[in-house]
C-alpha positions in Angstrom: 0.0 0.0 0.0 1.6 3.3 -1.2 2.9 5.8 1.9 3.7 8.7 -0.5 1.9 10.0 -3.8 3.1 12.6 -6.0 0.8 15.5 -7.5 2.2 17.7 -10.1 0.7 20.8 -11.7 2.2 23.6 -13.6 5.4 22.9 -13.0 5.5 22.5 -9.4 5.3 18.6 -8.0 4.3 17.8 -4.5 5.2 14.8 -2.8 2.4 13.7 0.0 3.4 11.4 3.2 1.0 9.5 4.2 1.9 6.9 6.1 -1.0 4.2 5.6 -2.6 2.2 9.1 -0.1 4.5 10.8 -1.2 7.6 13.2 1.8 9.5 12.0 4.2 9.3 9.7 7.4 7.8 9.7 10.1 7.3 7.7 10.2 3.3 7.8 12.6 1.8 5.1 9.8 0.9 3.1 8.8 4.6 3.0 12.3 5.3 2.4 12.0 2.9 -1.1 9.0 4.2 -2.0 10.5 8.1 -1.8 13.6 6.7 -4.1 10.8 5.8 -7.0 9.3 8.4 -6.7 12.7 10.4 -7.1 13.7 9.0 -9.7 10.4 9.9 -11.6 10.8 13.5 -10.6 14.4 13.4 -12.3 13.2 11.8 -15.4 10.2 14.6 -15.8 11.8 17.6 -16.9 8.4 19.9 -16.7 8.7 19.9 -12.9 10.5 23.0 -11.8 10.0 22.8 -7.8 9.2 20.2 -5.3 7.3 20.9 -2.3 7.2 17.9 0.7 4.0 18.2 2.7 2.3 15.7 5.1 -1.8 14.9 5.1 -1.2 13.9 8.9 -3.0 16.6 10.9 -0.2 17.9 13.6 2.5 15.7 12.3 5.2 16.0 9.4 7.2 13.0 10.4 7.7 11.9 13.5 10.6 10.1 12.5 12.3 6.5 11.7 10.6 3.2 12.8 12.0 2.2 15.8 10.1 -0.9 15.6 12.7 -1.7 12.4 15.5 -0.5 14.3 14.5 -2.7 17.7 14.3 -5.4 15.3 18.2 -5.3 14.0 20.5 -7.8 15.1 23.7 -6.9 14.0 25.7 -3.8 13.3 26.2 -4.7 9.4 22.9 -5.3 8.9 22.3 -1.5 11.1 24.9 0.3 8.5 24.0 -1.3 5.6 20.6 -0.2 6.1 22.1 3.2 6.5 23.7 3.6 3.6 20.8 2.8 1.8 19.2 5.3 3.3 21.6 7.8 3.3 22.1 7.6 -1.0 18.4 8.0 -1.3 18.2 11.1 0.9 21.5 12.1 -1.0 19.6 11.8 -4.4 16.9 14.0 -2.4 19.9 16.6 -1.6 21.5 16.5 -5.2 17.8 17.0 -7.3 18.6 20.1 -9.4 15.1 21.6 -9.0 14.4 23.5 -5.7 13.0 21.3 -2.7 11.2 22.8 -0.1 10.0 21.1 3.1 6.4 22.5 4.3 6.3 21.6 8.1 2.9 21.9 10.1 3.2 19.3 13.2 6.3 17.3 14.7 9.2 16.8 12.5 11.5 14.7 14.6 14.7 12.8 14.0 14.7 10.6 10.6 11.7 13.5 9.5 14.0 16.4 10.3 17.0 14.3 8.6 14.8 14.6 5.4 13.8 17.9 5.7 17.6 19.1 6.5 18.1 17.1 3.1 15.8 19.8 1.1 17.1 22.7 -0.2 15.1 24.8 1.9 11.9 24.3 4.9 9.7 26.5 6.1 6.7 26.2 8.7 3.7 27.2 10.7 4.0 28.4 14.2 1.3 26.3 15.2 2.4 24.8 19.1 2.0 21.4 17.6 5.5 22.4 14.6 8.2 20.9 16.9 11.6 20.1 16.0 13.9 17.6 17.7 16.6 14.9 17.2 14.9 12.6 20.3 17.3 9.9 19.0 19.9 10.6 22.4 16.9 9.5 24.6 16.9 5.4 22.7 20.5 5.7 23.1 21.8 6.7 19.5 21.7 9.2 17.5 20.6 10.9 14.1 21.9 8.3 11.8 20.6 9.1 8.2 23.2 12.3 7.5 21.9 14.6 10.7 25.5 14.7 12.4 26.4 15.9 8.9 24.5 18.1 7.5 23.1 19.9 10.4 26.5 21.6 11.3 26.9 22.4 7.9 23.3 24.6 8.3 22.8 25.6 11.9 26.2 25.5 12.8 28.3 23.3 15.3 26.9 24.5 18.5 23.5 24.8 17.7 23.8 21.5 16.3 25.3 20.1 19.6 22.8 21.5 21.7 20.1 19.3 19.9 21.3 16.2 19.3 23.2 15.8 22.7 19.8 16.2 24.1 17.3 15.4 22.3 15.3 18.7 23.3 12.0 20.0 21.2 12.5 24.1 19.9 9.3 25.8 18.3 9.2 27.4 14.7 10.3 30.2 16.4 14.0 29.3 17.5 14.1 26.9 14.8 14.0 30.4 12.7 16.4 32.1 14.8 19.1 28.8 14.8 18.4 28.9 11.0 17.0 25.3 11.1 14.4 26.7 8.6 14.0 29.5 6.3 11.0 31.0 7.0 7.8 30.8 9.2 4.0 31.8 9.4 0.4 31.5 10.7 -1.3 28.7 10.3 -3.8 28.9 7.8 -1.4 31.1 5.7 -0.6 28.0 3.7 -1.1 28.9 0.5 -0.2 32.3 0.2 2.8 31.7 2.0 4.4 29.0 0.0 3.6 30.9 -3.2 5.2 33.6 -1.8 8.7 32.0 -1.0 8.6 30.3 -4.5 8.2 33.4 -6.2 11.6 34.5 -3.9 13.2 31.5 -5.0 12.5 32.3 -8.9 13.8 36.1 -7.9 17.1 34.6 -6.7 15.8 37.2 -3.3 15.9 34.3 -0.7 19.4 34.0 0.4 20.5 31.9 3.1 22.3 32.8 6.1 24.3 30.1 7.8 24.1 30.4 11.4 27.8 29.1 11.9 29.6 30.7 15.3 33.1 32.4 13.7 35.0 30.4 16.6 34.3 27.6 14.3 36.3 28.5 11.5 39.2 27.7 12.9 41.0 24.4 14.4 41.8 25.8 18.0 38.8 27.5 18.8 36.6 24.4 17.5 38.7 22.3 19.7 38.1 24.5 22.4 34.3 24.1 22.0 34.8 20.0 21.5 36.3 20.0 25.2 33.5 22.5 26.5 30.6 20.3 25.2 32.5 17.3 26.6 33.0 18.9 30.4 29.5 19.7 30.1 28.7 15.7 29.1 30.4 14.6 32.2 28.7 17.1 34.6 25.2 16.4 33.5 25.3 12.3 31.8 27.0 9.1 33.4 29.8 7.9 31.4 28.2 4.8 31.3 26.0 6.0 29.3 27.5 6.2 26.1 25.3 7.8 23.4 26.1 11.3 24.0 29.9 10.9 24.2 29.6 8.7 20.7 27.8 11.6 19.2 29.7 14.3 20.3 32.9 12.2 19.2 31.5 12.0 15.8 30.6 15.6 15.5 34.3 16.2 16.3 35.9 13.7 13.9 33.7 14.6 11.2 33.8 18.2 11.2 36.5 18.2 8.2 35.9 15.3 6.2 34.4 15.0 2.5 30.5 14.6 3.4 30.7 11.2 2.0 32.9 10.1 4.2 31.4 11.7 7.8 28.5 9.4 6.3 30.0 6.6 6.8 31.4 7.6 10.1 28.2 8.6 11.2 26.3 5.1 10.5 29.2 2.7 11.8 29.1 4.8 15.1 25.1 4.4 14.7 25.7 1.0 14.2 27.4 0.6 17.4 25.3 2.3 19.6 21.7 0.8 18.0 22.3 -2.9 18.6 23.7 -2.2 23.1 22.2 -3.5 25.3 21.5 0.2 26.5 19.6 1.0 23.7 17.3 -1.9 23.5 16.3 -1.3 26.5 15.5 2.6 25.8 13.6 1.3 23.0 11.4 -0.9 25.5 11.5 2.4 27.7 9.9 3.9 25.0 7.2 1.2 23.6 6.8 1.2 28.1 5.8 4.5 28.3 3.3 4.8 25.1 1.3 2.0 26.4 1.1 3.8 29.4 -0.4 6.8 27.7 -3.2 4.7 26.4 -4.0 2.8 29.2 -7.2 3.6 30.2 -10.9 3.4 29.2 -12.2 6.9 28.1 -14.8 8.2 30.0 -17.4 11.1 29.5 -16.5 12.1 32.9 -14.0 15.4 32.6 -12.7 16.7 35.3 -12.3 20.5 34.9 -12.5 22.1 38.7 -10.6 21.2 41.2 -10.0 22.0 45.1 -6.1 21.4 46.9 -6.1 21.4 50.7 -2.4 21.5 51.5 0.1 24.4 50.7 3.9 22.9 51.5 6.3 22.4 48.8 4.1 19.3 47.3 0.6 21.3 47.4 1.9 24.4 45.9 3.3 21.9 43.1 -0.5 20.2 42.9 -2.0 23.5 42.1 0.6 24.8 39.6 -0.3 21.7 37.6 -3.7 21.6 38.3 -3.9 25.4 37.4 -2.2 24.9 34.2 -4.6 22.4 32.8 -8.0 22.7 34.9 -10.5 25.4 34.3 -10.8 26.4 37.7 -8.4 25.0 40.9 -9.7 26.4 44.8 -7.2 26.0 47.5 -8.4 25.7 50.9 -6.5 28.1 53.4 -6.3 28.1 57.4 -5.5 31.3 57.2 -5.7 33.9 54.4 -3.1 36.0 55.2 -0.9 33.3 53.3 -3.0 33.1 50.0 -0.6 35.7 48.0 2.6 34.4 49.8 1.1 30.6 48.0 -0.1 32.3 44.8 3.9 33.7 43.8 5.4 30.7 45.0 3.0 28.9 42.1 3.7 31.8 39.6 7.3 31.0 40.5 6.7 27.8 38.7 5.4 28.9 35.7 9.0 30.8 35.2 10.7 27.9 33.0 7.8 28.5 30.5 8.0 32.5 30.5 12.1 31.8 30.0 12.0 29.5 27.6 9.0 31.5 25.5 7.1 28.5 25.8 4.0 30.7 27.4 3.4 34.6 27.0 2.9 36.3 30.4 -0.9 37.2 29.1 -1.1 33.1 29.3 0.4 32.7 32.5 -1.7 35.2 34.1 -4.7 33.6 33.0 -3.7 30.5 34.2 -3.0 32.4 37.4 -6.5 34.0 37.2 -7.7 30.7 37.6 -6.9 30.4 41.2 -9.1 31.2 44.2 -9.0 31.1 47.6 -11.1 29.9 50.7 -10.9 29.7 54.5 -13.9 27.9 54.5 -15.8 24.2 53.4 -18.1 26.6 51.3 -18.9 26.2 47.9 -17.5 23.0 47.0 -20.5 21.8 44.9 -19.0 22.3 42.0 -15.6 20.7 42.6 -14.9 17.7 40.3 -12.0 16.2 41.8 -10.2 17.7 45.5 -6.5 16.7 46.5 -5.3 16.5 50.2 -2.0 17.0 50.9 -1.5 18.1 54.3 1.3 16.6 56.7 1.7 13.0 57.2 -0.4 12.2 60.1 -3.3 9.7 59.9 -6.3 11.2 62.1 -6.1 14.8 60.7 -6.1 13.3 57.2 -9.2 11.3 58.2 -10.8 14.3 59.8 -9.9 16.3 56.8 -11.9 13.9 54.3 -14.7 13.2 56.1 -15.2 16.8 55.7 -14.4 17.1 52.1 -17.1 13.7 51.5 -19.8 15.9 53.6 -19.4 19.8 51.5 -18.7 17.7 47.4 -21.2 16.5 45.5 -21.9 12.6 45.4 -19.5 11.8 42.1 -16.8 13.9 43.4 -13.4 12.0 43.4 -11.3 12.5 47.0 -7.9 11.6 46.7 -5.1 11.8 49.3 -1.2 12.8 48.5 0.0 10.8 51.7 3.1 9.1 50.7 2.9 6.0 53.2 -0.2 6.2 54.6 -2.7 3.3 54.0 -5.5 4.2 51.6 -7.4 1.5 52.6 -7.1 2.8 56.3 -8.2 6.4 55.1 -11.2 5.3 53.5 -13.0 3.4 56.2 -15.2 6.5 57.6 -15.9 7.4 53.9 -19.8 6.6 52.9 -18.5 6.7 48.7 -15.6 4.8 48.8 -16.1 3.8 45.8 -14.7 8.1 44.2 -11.6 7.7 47.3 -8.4 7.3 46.2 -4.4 7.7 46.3 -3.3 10.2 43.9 0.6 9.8 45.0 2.7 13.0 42.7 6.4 13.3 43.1 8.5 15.9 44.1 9.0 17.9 42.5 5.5 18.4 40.9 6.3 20.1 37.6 9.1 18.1 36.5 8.5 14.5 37.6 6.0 12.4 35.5 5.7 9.5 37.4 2.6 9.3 39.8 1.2 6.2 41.8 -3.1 5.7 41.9 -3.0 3.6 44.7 -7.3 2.6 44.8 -9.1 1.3 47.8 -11.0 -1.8 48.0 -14.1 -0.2 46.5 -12.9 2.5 44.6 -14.8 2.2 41.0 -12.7 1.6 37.9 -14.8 4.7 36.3 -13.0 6.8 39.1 -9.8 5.2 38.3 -10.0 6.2 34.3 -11.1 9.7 35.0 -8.4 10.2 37.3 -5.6 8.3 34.3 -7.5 10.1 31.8 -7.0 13.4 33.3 -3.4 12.9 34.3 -1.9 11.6 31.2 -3.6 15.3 29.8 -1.3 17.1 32.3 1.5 15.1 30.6 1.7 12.7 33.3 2.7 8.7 33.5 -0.2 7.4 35.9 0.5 3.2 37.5 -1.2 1.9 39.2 0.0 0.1 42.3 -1.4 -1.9 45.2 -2.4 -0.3 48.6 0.3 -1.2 51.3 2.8 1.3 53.8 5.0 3.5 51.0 3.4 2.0 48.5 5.7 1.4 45.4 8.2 3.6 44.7 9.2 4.9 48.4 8.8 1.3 49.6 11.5 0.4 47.4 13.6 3.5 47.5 13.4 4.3 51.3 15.9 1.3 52.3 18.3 2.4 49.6 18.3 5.8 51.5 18.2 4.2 55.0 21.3 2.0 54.0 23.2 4.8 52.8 23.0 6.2 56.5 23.9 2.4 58.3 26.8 2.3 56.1 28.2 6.5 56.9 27.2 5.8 60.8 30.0 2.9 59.9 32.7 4.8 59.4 32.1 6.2 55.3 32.0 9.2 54.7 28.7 11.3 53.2 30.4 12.2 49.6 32.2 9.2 49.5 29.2 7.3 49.2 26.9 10.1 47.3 29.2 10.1 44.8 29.3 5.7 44.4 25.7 6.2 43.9 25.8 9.0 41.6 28.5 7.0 39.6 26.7 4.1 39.4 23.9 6.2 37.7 21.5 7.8 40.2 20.9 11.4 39.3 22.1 12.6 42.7 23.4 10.6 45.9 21.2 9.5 49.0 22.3 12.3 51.5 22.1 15.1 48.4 18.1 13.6 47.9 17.4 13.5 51.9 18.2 16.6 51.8 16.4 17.9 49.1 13.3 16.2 49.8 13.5 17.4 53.1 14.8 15.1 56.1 11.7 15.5 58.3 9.9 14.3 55.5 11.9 11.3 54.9 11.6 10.5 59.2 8.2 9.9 58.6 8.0 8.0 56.0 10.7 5.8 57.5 8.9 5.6 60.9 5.2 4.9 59.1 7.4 1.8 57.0 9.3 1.0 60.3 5.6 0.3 62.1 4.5 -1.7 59.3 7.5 -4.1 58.3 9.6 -4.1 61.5 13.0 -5.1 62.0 12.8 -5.0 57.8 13.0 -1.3 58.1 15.0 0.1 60.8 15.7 3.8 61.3 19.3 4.2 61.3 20.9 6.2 64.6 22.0 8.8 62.0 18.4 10.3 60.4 16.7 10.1 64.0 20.2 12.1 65.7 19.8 14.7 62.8 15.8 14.9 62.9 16.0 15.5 66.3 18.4 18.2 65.8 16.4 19.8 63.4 18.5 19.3 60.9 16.1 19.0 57.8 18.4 19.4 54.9 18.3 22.6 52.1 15.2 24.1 53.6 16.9 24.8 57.1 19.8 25.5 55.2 21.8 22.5 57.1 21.2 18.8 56.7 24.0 16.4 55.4 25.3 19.2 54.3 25.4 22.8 54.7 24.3 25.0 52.7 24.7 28.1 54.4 26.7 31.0 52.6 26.0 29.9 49.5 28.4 27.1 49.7 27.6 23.2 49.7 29.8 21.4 52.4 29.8 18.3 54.2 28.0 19.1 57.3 31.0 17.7 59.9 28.3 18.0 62.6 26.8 14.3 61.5 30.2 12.6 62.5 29.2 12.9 66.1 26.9 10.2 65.3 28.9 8.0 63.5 31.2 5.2 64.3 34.7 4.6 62.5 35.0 1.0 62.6 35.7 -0.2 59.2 36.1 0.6 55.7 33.4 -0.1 53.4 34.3 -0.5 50.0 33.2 1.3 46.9 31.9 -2.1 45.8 30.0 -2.9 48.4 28.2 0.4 49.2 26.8 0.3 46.0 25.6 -3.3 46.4 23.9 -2.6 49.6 22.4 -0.1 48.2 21.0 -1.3 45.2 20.8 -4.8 46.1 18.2 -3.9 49.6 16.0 -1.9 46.5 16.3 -5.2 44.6 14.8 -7.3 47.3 12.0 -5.1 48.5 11.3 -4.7 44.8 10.9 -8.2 44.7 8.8 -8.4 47.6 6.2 -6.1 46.1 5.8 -8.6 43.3 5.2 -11.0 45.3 2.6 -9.2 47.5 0.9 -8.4 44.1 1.5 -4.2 45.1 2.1 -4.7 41.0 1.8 -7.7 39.2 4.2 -6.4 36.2 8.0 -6.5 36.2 8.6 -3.8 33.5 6.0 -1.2 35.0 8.0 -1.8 38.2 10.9 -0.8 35.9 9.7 2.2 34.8 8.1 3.5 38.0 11.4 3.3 39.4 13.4 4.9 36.2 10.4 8.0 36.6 10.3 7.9 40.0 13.9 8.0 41.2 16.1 8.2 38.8 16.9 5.4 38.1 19.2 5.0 35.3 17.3 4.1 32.1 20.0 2.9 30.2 20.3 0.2 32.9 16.8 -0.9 31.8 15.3 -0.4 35.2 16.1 -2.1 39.0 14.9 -5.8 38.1 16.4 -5.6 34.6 19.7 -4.2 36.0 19.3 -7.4 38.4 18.8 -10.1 35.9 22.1 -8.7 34.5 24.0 -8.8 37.5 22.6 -12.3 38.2 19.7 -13.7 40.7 22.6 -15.7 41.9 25.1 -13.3 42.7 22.5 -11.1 44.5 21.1 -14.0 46.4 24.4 -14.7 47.8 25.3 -11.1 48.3 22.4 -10.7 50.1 22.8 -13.9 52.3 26.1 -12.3 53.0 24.6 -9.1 54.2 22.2 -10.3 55.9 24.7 -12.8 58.2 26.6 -9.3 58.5 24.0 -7.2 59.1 21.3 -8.9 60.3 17.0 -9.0 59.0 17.2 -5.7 57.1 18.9 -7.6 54.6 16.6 -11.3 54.8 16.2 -12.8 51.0 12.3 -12.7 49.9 11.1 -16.1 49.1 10.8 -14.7 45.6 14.2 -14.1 44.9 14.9 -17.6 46.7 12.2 -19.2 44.6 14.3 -17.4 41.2 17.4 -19.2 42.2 16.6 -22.3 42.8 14.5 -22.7 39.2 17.5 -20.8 37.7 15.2 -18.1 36.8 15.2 -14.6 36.4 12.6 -11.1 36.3 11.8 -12.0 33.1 11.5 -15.6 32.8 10.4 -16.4 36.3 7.1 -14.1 35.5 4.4 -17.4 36.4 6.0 -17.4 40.1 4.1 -14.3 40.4 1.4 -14.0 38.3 -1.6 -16.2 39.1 
């Protein structure tokens, strides 16, 4: 079935993508064989005097390659092989002697902008749906169809660092400004507007200005900006984590070599990188988190007013998000004295947007005008969905939605923040159980998708796909999990932080074993967490898991000396560290509570660590808190940190080995002493000589 057609009349031909049984287009290699035939008649028709590329997907121009075909690759000759197919048909693209122009409404990502960047020239709408990246970084590869090669030659070198090495989206707008494209409009201008450049074209009045920095003209300089870019790498990406490094080490040995040549350079690298590990398991990343999108029932049922009771760092993040997206979000005050204090710390939020031109001021003060206060249970009729997130204490949050059940209307949904607290245990003085619910967000609000639905026994599957259908609108990645103390992610998480303080009150020190972590691949080490997240906070939470699993779950000396102490990390300016005059220092104070009686290696903080997350992960698959493996995965990856191109904590461990961890845990636990006990499910793993993924029936029933 044909992807592309080609229309011509009076001398102008326009090639059509239309990727058939396909939501969007993408530039599969079957699309890419089709686009040589149809290149070669454009060649052999000598009436045809332009070509113009446009896409009949509504908000889409390509969205790029297949990764599907890519996932599928074995090999790295059958990867740049591929390549170079590609690569000559885009080339006979590059080298038609007619003028090409690439029409962009919608997304034109990675293998689509590779095509566009092979026309002679692209313009676009400024619609907010015309995006350009190269997302290719974030499967653990990069543009691999001439986009190391020719977008330096257009945009320049930095410019064409900035996107590849990250894989970030810019509008029409910047793409103007970098010189990505040539020229943009309205929306709706479509005609008028492309007539309009041809006619400059026929003129000879369009000329081109390449947006190349003058420091790259010369060998030093450039070599200055090569080291730059790489310093900047190794502060912000593992160096496990090799995508970005290849890249960036293709860029650089490219730079001078015949195009031809950088080509191949390009696509060998490519080649590499596509068939790791690493990247296969970004590609399952990926597939992961699109299912996740679209895994709901739709329901009638919108939910367009909301009320948030709670105004600490997490509540103030609640109604930034709930006020970006929700017609109309009440907060409920003790006091209103504090409402304007609580209304700039949300506008504070909305800063990244007005910075990066993403949203006008007009728009953010009407997302601001949204916003209204109340002392009172007043006037709550109207509310479609209200949020709790007060402090972590079980009566008042009882007391609190008892209240909210008795002012909403009967289909309200109620949902409670809490991060530990039972949701079955909140709900049992509730008369409509069946709309209560955990609605679990991460810190912080505005930049971490993840968030855990955590139902009670009654709660209705229609209040369940309201609440996911809303959620993934805000751009979020709703799971979810099973109702038990932490539920999933802290569960899991809260002994890796909770070892990190047995093992410095053993005579480690607090960088020594933030920066382990942080070199293993956590975005930031235990101590620099704690005490972001706030060390009172993290008490709690470990006292609420200490009451429910025991001797599982001590509270190390260390957090209880420094809670007492008051000691509660960046917002009291001292926690692990200090962070007073400006400075970040260990915080020597927290060796009063520490022992010096041994040396713990390098090796084995990092396996305590990880390997304690490994086993209470396990656990919660076997208490059927979630019944998949590779959700786990990704709650943890969007939740934590966790290192993605380590596939997640139970793929990480069926690389390491059930074996090795059994043992090491065995180990630790003769060492140590219950913290560290092997779950029968692990046990069960070893002795069938099974792993995460294969041992899937032990816990599934």
């Amino acid at each position: 079935m044909s992807n592309l057609s080609l229309k011509i009349e009076k001398s102008i031909a326009t090639l059509y993508f239309d990727s058939q049984e396909e939501k969007v287009n993408k530039l599969s290699f079957d699309v890419l064989h089709e686009l040589d035939l149809i290149l070669d008649e454009i060649i052999k028709n000598r009436d045809i005097d332009i070509l113009i590329i446009k896409s009949l997907k509504d908000k889409i121009f390509i969205a790029g390659a297949d990764i599907n075909e890519i996932k599928a690759f074995k090999t790295e000759d059958e990867v740049y092989n591929a390549l170079m197919k590609g690569d000559a048909i885009l080339n006979k693209l590059e080298n038609l002697k007619i003028p090409t122009i690439a029409y962009i409404n919608g997304a034109c990502m990675g293998g689509g902008l590779e095509l566009a960047l092979a026309c002679k020239y692209r313009i676009a709408t400024n619609s907010n749906n015309t995006k350009f990246a190269f997302p290719e970084i974030k499967l653990g590869f990069f543009p691999g169809l001439g986009g190391t090669q020719r977008a330096p030659k257009l945009i320049g070198l930095i410019n064409s660092m900035d996107l590849i090495l990250t894989g970030k989206n810019i509008d029409a707008n910047k793409a103007y400004k970098i010189g990505l494209i040539d020229d943009y409009f309205d929306e709706g201008q479509e005609e008028y507007k492309i007539y309009e450049f041809i006619e400059k074209i026929k003129n000879n009045s369009k000329k081109r200005v390449l947006k190349k920095s003058i420091f790259e003209r010369f060998k030093l300089t450039r070599n200055i900006i090569f080291k730059k870019a790489y310093k900047n790498l190794q502060k912000k990406v593992n160096k496990d984590f090799i995508a970005p490094y290849k890249a960036l080490k293709v860029l650089k040995d490219t730079y001078d070599k015949h195009f031809q040549d950088g080509l191949k350079v390009e696509a060998s690298a490519f080649a590499q990188l596509s068939v790791t590990k690493e990247s296969k398991y970004l590609i399952e990343l990926f597939f992961l988190s699109e299912k996740i999108k679209k895994d709901y029932e739709k329901t009638s049922n919108e939910i367009s007013t909301s009320l948030v009771i709670g105004n600490g760092v997490m509540g103030k993040g609640i109604i930034w998000l709930l006020s970006k997206y929700l017609k109309q979000t009440r907060i409920k005050l003790r006091n209103l004295d504090k409402a304007q204090n609580i209304i700039g710390d949300v506008a504070k939020l909305y800063d990244y947007f007005l910075k990066s031109r993403k949203m006008t001021q007009a728009q953010v003060d009407l997302k601001l005008s949204s916003l209204s206060y109340t002392q009172n249970f007043d006037g709550l009729k109207n509310i479609d969905l209200a949020i709790e997130a007060i402090v972590e204490n079980k009566e008042q949050k009882e007391e609190l939605l008892k209240k909210l059940e008795s002012c909403m209307k009967d289909d309200a949904i109620i949902a409670s923040n809490t991060s530990s607290i039972s949701i079955e245990e909140l709900s049992k003085n509730l008369q409509r159980k069946e709309n209560f619910m955990g609605i679990h967000f991460f810190n912080p609000v505005n930049k971490m998708p993840l968030v855990e639905i955590i139902p009670n026994s009654k709660t209705s599957k229609k209040s369940i796909n309201t609440v996911k259908q809303s959620l993934i609108k805000m751009g979020k990645m709703p799971i979810v999990v099973g109702d038990c103390a932490g539920f999933l992610v802290n569960r899991i998480l809260l002994p890796y932080l909770n070892e990190a303080a047995f093992i410095l009150e053993e005579g480690s020190n607090i960088t020594t074993i933030d920066k382990v972590l942080k070199d293993f691949g956590m975005p930031m080490g235990p101590f620099t967490l704690a005490d972001n997240v706030g060390i009172d906070i993290g008490y709690h939470v470990s006292k609420i898991l200490n009451e429910s699993y025991g001797q599982r779950m001590p509270i190390s000396n260390v957090l209880i000396k420094i809670y007492e102490q008051k000691l509660f990390g960046k917002k009291s300016k001292k926690g692990f560290y200090d962070y007073t005059n400006n400075n970040t220092i260990e915080n020597k104070s927290i060796y009063n509570y520490t022992n010096d009686i041994r040396v713990v290696t390098d090796e084995e903080i990092k396996n305590r660590c990880i390997f304690i997350m490994i086993n209470e992960a396990s656990r919660c698959l076997e208490e059927n808190i979630i019944s998949n493996a590779d959700i786990l995965d990704f709650a943890m990856i969007a939740g934590t940190g966790f290192p993605a191109y380590k596939g997640g904590l139970l793929k990480y461990a069926n690389f390491i080995g059930i074996k090795k961890i059994v043992h090491e845990l065995k180990r630790f636990e003769y060492l140590y002493d219950k913290r560290f006990e092997v779950s029968k499910l692990l046990l069960q793993l070893e002795e069938k000589n099974l792993d995460f993924k294969t041992g899937e029936s032990l816990w599934k029933h």
